[in-house]
N, C-alpha and C positions, 0 to 999 in steps of 0.2 A: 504494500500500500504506500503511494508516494502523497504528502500533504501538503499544501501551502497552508503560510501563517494561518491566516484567516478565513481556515474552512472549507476551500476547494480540496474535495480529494479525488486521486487517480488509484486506480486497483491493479493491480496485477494477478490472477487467478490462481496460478498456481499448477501443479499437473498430479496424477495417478496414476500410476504404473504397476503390472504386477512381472515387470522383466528387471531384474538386479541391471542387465546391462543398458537399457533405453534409462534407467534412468543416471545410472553413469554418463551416458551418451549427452542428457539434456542438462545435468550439473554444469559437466564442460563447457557445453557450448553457450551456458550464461557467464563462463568466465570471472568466479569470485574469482576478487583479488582485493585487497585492500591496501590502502596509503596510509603511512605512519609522517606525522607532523607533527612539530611542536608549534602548541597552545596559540603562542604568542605570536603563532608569526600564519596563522590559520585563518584564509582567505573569503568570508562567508558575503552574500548578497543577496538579494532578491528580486526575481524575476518579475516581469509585465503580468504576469498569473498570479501571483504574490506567493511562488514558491519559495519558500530556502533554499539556495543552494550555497555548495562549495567551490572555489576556483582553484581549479588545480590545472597546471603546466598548459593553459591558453583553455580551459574546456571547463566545464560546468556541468556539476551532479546534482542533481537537486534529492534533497532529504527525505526519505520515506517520516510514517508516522513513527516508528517505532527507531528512527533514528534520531529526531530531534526529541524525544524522550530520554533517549542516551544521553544526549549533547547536553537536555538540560537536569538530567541525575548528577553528572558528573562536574557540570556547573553552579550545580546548589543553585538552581532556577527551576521555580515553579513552572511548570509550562502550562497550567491555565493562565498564568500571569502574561508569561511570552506573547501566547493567541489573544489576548484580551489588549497589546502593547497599543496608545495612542496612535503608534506611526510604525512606518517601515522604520525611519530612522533610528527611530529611542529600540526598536529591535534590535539592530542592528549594533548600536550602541554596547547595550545591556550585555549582548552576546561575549562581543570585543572584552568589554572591560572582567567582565569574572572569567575570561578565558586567559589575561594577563595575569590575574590575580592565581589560577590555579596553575601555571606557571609548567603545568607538565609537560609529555607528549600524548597522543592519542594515534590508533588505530580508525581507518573510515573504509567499512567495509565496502565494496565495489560490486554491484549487482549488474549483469547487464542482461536485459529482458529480449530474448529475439523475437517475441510478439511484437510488443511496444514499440521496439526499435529504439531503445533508450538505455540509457546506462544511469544509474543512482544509487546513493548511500541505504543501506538498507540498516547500517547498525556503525554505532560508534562505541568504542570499547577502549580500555584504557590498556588492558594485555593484550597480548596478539591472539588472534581468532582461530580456530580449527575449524578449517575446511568442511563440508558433507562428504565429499567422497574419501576422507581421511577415516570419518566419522564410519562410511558404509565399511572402508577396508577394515577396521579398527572389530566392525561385529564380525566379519568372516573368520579374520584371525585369533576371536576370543573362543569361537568354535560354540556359540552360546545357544544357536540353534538347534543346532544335531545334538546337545550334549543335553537338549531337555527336550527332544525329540518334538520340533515346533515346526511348521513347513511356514514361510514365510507365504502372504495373503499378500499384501501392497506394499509398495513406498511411495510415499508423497512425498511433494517440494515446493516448496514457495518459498518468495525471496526469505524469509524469516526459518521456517525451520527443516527439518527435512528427518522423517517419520517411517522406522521400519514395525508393520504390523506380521504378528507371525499367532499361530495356532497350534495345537498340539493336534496329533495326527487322531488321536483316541475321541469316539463318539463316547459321553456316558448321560446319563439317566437321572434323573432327578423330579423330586415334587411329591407334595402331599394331597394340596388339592386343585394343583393343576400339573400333569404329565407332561415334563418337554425333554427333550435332547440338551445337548451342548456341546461344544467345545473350549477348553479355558485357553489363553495365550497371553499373552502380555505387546504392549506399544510403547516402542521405545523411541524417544524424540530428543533429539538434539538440536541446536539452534546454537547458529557459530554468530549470529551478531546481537543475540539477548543474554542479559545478565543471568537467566534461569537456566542456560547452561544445558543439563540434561533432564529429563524423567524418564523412569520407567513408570508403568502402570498396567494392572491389570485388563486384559480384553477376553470378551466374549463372542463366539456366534453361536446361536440359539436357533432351534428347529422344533417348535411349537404346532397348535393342528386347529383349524377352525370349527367349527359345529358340524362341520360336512365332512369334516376327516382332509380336508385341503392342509398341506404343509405351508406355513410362512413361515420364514429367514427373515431374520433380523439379526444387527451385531451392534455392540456396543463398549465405550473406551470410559470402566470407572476413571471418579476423577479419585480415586485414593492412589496417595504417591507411594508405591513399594520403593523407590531410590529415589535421591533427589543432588545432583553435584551440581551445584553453584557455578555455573560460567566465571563468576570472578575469581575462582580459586587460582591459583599461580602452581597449581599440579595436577589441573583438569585431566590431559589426556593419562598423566598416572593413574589417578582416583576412576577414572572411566576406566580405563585398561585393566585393571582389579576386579573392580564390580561387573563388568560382561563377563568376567573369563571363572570368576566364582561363585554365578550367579544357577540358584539351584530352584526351579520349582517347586517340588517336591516339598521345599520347605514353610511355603506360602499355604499349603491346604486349608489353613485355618480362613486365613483370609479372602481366600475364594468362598469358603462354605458360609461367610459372612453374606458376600454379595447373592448367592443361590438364595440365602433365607429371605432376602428381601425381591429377589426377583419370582421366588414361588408365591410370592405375597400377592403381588400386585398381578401376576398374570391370571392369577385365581380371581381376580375385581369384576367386576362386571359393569359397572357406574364409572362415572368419574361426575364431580361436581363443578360447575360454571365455571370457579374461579380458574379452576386448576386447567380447566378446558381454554379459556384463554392465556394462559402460559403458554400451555403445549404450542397455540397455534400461533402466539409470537415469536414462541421459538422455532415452527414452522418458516417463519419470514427471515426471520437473523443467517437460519440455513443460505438461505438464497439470495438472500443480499449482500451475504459476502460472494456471490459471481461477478458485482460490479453492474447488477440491471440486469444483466444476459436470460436470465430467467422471469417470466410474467413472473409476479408474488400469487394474483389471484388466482392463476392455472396451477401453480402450486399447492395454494390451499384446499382450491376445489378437488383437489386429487386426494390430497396425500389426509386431510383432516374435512369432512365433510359434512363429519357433525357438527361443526361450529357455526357454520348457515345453516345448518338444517335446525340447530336449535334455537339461533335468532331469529328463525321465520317463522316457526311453531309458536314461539314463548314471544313475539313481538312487542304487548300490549302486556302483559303481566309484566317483562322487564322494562318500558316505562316507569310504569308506579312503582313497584318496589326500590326500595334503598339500597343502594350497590354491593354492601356487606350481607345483607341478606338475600341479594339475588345471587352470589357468589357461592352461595350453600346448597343453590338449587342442583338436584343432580339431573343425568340425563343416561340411556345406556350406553357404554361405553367398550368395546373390544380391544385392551392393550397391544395383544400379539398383530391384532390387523393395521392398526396404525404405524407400529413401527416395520412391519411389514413393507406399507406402501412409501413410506421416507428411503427403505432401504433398496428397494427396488427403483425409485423414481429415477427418471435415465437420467438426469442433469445432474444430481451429485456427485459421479465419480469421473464431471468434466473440469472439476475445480478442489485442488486441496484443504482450501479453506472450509468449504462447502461442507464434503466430503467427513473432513474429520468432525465439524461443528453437528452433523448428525449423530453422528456417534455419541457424541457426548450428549445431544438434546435426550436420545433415549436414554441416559441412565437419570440424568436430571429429571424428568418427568416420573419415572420411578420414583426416585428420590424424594421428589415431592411428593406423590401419592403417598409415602408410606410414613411420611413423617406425620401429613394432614390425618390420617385413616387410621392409624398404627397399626396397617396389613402389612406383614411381612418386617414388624420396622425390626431395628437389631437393637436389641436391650443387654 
């Protein structure tokens, strides 16, 4: 995502791949590289768009959102402040001056988009960066897949992070009072120009059955961090290089049997309540607005969530008069597994990484919240 100061943003999408080598292929040929500068002598300006950018050796990068985030973490500048600045000048200004005062050097990571046709800062870091395809050779050699018997499912890339999903080969069984399939895996995500460095996490794909004995797929990325190494450490790729190469499933059961108790929970629901129904279907839209527009929102929702109009057309005139916190309590019937069924299937997710992963994570959040609102399945 590229931003100017004041609210113009440009997208970049991102890609999905289930070939280890296409996506080596499309790392390359965006060409990370990054420029190391000191502070003080660090050439910033602003475009006719009122982008930020950098000037570097006669050419001009302009700042992703998550780079001028950097620029002003490491500036001790608020960056609501920054976007809120009277003028380009007094930006301009403010920048200059606490970049004297912090007196360092810094890394400006170098993204070049062959969509776009554009080259920009995606991340600004004060140690030097580790690459993705450092990051991909780094899981081959930890041998962390075969060694917990996971077949790798995707990798995703976007100028920010770059995401290997893997799966255990083994189907098992689970539920009290709803029977599903599964597979356990974990999603490992590294990001060479954000301070959050690495996560691993928990992942799921789930092979559930509708009332008709019809199979739906769905998969989902817990947000509980099983690892978490700090980008800022000054012994990242050691501390990664350790944790892939003695990283054991086997020892996590617990924690998986965590997530199963709240997922037999809620697959077992059969309702969901208003409020919780508008979540879902915002978080429907957040899915697909991170494509940058490329996807209608309302051919979205009308697909993938279709109770939400069906129940504001039903419920029209009651939801008028009621009070928002008590129309929020209304329930309506609800099929878990179908919904995240049709998010998973929907073709446009897996044309954008943003997208893509931002689904994953909508179904375990919608769980999440069911089961805290409901305490179906919650874990106590």
């Amino acid at each position: 995502m590229i931003s100017s100061i004041f609210g113009k943003v440009y997208t970049t999408q991102g890609v999905v791949f289930n070939s280890r080598q296409r996506t080596e292929e499309y790392i390359k040929d965006l060409k990370s590289t990054y420029i190391n500068l000191a502070a003080d002598q660090t050439d910033f300006a602003i475009n006719d768009d009122q982008m930020l950018l950098l000037r570097y050796q006669g050419k001009e990068f302009p700042l992703s959102l998550n780079a001028l985030k950097n620029l002003c973490q490491i500036l001790q500048i608020p960056a609501q402040y920054i976007n809120k600045s009277a003028s380009e000048e007094l930006t301009l200004q403010i920048i200059k001056e606490n970049a004297i005062k912090y007196g360092g050097s810094w890394n400006f990571i170098v993204w070049q988009d062959s969509l776009a046709k554009i080259s920009f800062i995606s991340g600004v870091r004060v140690l030097e960066h580790f690459p993705a395809n450092d990051f991909l050779t780094l899981v081959d050699q930890s041998n962390i897949i075969k060694r917990n018997q996971l077949v790798i499912e995707q990798h995703t890339v976007n100028v920010d992070v770059c995401s290997v999903f893997a799966l255990s080969n083994e189907t098992k069984h689970y539920g009290k009072d709803f029977l599903f399939d599964y597979r356990i895996g974990i999603g490992l995500r590294h990001s060479e120009s954000s301070d959050w460095g690495f996560l691993m996490q928990p992942y799921y794909e789930v092979y559930a059955q509708n009332r008709l004995g019809e199979k739906l797929t769905f998969d989902f990325l817990s947000n509980e961090k099983l690892v978490r190494i700090p980008g800022k450490s000054s012994v990242y790729s050691q501390e990664l290089s350790k944790t892939l190469g003695e990283f054991d499933l086997g020892t996590l059961s617990e924690d998986f049997e965590m997530i199963l108790h709240m997922l037999n929970g809620v697959l077992s629901s059969d309702s969901i309540r208003y409020g919780l129904l508008k979540k879902a279907r915002s978080g429907v839209r957040r899915v697909f607005n991170a494509k940058g527009g490329s996807v209608d929102l309302k051919d979205a929702e009308a697909e993938i969530i279709p109770e939400y109009s069906e129940f504001r057309s039903e419920r029209r005139e009651e939801l008028k008069e009621m009070k928002p916190y008590l129309a929020n309590n209304l329930t309506t019937p609800f099929f878990f597994p179908l919904f995240f069924h049709r998010l998973y299937n929907f073709p446009a997710t897996v044309e954008s990484a943003d997208s893509f992963i931002f689904s994953k994570e909508l179904v375990f959040k919608t769980m999440a919240d069911l089961a805290e609102t409901t305490n179906i399945g919650n874990i106590s």
